[in-house]
C-alpha positions in Angstrom: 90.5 87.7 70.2 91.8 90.4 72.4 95.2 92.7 72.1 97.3 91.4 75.1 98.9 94.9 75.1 95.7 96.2 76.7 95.6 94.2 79.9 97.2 95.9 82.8 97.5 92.2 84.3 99.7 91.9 81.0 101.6 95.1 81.5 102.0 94.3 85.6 104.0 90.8 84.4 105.6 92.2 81.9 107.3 94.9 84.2 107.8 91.8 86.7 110.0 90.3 83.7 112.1 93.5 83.5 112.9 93.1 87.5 113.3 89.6 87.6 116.2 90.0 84.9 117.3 93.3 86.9 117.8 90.9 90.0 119.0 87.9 89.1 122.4 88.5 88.2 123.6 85.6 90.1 127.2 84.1 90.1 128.1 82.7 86.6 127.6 79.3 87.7 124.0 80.2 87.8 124.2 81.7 84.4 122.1 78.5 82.9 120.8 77.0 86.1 118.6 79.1 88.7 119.6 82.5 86.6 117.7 80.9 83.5 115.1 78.9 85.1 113.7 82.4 87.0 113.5 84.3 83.8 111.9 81.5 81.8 109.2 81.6 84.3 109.3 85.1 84.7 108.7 85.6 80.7 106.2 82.7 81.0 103.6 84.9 82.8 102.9 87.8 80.1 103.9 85.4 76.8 100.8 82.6 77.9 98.6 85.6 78.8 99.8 87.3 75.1 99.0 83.8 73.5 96.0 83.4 75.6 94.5 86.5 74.1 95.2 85.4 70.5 93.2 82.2 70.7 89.4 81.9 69.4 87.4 80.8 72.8 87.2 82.1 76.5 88.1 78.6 77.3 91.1 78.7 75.9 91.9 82.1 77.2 91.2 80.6 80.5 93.9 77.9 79.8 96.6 80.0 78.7 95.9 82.1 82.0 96.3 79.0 84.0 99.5 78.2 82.2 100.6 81.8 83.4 99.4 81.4 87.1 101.0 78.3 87.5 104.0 79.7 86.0 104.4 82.6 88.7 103.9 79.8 91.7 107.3 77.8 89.7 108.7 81.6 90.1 107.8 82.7 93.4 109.8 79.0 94.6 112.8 79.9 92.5 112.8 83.5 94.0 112.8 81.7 97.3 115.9 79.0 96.6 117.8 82.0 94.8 117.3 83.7 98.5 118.0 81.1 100.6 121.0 80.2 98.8 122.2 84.0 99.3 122.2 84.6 95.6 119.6 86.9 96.1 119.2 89.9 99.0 116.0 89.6 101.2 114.9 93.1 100.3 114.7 92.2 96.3 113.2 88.9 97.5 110.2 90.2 99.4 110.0 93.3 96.5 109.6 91.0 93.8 107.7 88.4 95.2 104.9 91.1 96.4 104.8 91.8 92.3 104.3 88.0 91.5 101.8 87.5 93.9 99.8 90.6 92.8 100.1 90.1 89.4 98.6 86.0 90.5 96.0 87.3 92.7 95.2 90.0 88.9 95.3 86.3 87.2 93.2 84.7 89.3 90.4 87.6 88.6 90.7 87.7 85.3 90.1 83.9 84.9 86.7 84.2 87.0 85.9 87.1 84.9 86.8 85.2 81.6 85.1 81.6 82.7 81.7 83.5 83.7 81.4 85.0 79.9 81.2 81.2 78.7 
């Protein structure tokens, strides 16, 4: 077991929570449609890697990190619909989605790092 809090890949998608909720004030129709669904995913990415770190095995670390991966891909396509629907300005888009995909590519390293130590 590992403290989440030390991770920078934890502390790069938890700061990618904070902008996603900065951003997505989106008309209040939205409130509990595309609004919600972003930050779900959004808070999805540091809370599997935070659970991830609590459990007993690298293996299950390594499917908690999936969890989180996959959940930044379901956020990078609702940052993309929120754009093309105009809820969202180009400029946040392409700011945001550069943090989503660096904190995937930080995933994705830590998961080969994490399956080799089996």
């Amino acid at each position: 077991m590992q403290n989440f809090r030390d991770l920078k890949v934890w502390s790069k998608a938890h700061s990618l929570v904070l902008a996603v909720y900065a951003a997505t004030e989106l008309p209040a129709t939205e409130r509990y449609g595309l609004t919600s669904q972003m930050r779900r995913a959004a808070a999805s990415i540091p809370s599997n890697i935070a659970e991830g770190c609590g459990r007993s095995s690298n293996a299950e670390l390594a499917r908690f990190l999936y969890i989180a991966l996959d959940s930044g891909s379901e956020l990078e396509y609702f940052l993309l619909l929120a754009r093309d629907l105009r809820f969202l300005a180009t400029e946040a888009h392409d700011n945001i989605v550069s943090e989503v995909q660096e904190v995937k590519r930080m995933l994705a390293g830590l998961i080969d790092r994490v399956k080799t130590d089996n």
